[in-house]
C-alpha positions as CSV (number, residue, x, y, z in Angstrom):
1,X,8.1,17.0,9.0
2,X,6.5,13.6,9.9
3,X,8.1,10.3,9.1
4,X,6.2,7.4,7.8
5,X,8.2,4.1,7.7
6,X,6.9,1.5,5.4
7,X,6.9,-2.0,7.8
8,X,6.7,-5.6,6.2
9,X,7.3,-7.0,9.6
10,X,7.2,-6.8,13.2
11,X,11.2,-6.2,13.2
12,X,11.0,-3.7,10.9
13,X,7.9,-1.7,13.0
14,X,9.7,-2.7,16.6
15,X,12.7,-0.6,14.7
16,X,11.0,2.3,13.5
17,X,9.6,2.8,16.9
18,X,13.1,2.3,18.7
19,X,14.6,4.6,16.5
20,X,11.6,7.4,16.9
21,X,10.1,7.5,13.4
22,X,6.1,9.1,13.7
23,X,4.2,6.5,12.2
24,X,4.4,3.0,10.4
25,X,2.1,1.7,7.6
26,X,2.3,-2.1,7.8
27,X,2.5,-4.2,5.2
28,X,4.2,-7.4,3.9
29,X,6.1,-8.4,0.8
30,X,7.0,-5.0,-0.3
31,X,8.3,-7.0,-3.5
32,X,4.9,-6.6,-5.1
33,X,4.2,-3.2,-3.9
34,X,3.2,-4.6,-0.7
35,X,-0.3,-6.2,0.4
36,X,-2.0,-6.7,3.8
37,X,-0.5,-7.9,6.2
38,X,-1.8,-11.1,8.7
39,X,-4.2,-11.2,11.4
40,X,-1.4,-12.1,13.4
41,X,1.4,-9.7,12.4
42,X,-1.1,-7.1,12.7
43,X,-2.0,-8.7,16.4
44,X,1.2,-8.9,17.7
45,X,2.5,-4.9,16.3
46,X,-0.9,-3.7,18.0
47,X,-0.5,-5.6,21.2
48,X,3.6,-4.7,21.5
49,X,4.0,-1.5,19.8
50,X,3.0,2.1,21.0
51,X,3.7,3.8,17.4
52,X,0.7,5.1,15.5
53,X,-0.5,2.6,12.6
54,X,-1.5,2.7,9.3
55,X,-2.5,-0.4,7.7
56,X,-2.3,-1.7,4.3
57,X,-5.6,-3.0,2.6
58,X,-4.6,-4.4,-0.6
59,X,-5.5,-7.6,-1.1
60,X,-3.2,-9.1,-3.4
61,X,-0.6,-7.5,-6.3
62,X,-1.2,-6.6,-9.8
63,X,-3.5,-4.2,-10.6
64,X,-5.7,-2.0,-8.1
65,X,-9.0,-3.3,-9.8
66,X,-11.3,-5.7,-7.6
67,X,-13.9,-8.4,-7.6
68,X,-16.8,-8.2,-5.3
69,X,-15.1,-11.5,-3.6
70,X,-11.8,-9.1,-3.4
71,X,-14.1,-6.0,-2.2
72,X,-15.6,-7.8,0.5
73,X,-12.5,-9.0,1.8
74,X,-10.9,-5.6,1.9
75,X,-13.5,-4.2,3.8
76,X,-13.8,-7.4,6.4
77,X,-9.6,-6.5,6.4
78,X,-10.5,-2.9,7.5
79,X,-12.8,-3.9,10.2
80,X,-10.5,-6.1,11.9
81,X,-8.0,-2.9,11.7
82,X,-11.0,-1.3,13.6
83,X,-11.4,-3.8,16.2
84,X,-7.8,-3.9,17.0
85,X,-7.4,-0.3,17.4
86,X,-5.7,0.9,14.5
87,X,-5.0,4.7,13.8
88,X,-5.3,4.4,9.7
89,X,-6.0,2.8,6.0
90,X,-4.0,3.0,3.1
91,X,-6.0,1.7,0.2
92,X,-7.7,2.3,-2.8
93,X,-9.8,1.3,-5.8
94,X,-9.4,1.9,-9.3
95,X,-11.4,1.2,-12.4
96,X,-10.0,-0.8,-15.6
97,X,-9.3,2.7,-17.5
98,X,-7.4,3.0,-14.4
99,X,-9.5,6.1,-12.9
100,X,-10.3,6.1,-9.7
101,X,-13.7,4.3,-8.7
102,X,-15.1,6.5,-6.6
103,X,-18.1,4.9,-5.3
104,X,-15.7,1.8,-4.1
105,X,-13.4,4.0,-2.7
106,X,-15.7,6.2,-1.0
107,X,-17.4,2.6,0.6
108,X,-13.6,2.2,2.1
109,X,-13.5,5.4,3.1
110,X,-17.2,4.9,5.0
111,X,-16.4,1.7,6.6
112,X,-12.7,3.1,8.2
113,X,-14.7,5.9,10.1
114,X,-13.2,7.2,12.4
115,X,-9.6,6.3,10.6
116,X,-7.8,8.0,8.8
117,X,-7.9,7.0,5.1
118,X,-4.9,7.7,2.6
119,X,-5.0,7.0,-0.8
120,X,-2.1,4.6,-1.8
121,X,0.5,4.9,-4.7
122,X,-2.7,3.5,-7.0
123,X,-2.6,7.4,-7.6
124,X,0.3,7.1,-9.6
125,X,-1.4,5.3,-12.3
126,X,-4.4,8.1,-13.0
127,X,-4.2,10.1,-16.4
128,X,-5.6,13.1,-15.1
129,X,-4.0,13.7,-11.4
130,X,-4.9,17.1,-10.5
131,X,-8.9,15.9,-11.2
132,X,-8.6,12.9,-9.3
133,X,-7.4,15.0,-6.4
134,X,-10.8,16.7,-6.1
135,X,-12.8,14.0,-6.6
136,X,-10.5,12.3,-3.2
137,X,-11.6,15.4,-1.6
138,X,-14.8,15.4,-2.0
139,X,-15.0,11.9,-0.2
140,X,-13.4,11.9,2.8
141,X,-9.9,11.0,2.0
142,X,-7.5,12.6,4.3
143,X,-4.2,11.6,2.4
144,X,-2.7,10.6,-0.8
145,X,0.9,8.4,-1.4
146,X,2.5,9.5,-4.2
147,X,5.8,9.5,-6.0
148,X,4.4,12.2,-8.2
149,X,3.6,9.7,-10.9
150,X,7.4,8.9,-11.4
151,X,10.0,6.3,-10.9
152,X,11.2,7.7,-7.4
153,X,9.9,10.9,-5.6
154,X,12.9,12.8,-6.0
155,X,12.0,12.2,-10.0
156,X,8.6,13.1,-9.4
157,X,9.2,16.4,-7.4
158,X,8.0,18.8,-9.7
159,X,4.7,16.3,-9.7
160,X,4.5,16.4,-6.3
161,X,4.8,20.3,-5.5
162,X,1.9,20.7,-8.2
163,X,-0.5,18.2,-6.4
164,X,0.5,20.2,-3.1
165,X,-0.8,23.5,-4.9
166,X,-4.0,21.9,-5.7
167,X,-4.9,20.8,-2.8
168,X,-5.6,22.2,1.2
169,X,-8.1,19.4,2.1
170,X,-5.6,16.2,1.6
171,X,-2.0,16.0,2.6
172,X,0.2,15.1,-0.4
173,X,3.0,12.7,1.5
174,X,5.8,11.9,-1.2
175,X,6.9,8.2,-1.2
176,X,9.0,6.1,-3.5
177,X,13.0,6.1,-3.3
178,X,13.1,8.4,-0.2
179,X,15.7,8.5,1.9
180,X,19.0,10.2,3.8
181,X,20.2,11.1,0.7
182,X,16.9,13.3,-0.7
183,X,14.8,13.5,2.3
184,X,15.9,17.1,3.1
185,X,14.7,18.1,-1.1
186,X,11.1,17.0,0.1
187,X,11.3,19.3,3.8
188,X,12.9,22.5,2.1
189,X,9.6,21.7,-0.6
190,X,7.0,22.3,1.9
191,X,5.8,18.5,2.4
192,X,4.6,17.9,5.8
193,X,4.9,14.2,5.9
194,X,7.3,11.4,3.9
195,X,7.1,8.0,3.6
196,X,10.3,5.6,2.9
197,X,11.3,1.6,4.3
198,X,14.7,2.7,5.2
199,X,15.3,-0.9,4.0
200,X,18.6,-2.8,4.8
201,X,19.3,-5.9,3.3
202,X,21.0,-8.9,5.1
203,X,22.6,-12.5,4.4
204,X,20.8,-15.0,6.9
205,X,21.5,-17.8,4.6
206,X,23.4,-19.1,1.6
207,X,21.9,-19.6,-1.9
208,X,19.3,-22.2,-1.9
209,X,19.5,-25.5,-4.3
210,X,16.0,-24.7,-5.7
211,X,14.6,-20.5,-5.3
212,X,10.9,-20.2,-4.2
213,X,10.9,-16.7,-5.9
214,X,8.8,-16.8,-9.4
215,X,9.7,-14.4,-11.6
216,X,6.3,-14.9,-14.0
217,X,4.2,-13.7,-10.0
218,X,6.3,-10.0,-10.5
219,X,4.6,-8.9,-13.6
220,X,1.8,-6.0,-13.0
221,X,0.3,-6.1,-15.9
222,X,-1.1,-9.8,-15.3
223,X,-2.7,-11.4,-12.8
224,X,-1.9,-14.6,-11.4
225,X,-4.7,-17.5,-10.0
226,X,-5.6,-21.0,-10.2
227,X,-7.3,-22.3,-13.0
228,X,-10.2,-24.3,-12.8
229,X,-9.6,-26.4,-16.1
230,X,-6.2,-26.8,-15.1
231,X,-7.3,-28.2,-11.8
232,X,-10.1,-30.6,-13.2
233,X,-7.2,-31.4,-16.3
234,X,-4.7,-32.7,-12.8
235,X,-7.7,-34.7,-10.6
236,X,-8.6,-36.8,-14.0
237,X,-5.1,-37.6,-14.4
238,X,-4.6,-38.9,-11.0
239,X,-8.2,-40.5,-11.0
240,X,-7.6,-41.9,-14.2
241,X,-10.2,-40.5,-15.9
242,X,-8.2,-39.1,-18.9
């Protein structure tokens, strides 16, 4: 069975190499679900690292539902992956009823040729799985991330070994909650590949005066942006236009 380690930084894929783990999916701020990572992070783990990698296209958090502005970017993300020789995508688009847009996804899907392409945990929000599935089939996709539509994996096995049936086209690679503890539950289940962090946490510094973190960025259901009356509402104040 494969390993997949889920990297938010170079330290973390420098470490899944040196400890012999198959293949890394970068990312960063896995906080959010993750997103994609930058040009440089990306650079620098291509440039250093030997390990075969997967690369997260998401192009911010909340839901999995684009603009064209977002759209575009995602696919200018993939093609710097290209360039710099990556060996896969993780990505994904879904539609406000949260099905899967095919058409989008099948654009990604073009555009990563010759990469792999694995459908990210986006799956877990479809109503009808076992459809969606086919439809991923029928376009090219090679993989699908999934905690089989539940909290954790291990939750979600019973999911998961019903997508595995359904399927001979895409590997089904269980993620979410994974790890010394379970991992042999998903092996003795017939799953070919897993993906976990195996995320440690450590103290680097004491508790700041003032936190950065914002509680009212962590919500999914909402998206977060700048406002343009907001912004015109600040520059009369300072310009004394008010």
């Amino acid at each position: 069975m494969k390993l997949e380690i889920c990297a938010n930084s170079y330290q973390s894929a420098s470490n899944a190499e040196k400890a012999g783990a198959h293949r890394i999916e970068l990312c960063a701020e896995l906080a959010v679900g993750g997103i994609t990572p930058s040009y440089g992070l990306l650079k620098k783990v291509m440039n250093d690292l030997t390990i075969p990698v997967h690369v997260l296209i998401r192009p911010r958090s909340g839901d999995f539902t684009y603009s064209d502005a977002e759209f575009q970017i995602m696919k200018e993300n993939i093609l710097i992956c290209k360039e710099l020789g990556v060996t896969g995508i993780v990505s994904g688009v879904l539609k406000l009823d949260n099905t899967i847009d095919i058409e989008r996804t099948k654009e990604l899907v073009a555009v990563s040729e010759p990469m792999n392409f694995t459908f990210h945990r986006a799956f877990d929000w479809v109503a009808n799985p076992l459809k969606e599935i086919k439809e991923l089939e029928k376009i090219g996709v090679n993989r699908i991330l999934t905690s089989g539509q539940e909290n954790s994996a291990e939750i979600g096995i019973h999911n998961l070994i019903e997508f595995n049936k359904t399927t001979s086209k895409i590997t089904i690679m269980p993620g979410g909650g994974i790890n010394q503890k379970n991992i042999t539950l998903f092996q003795k289940n017939g799953f070919n590949e897993v993906h976990l962090s195996a995320t440690i946490q450590t103290k680097t510094i004491e508790k700041p005066f003032v936190s950065m973190n914002s509680s009212k960025h962590f919500d999914e259901t909402n998206l977060a942006f700048s406002d343009v009356q907001k912004i015109k509402n600040c520059l009369a104040i300072i310009s004394n236009e008010t």
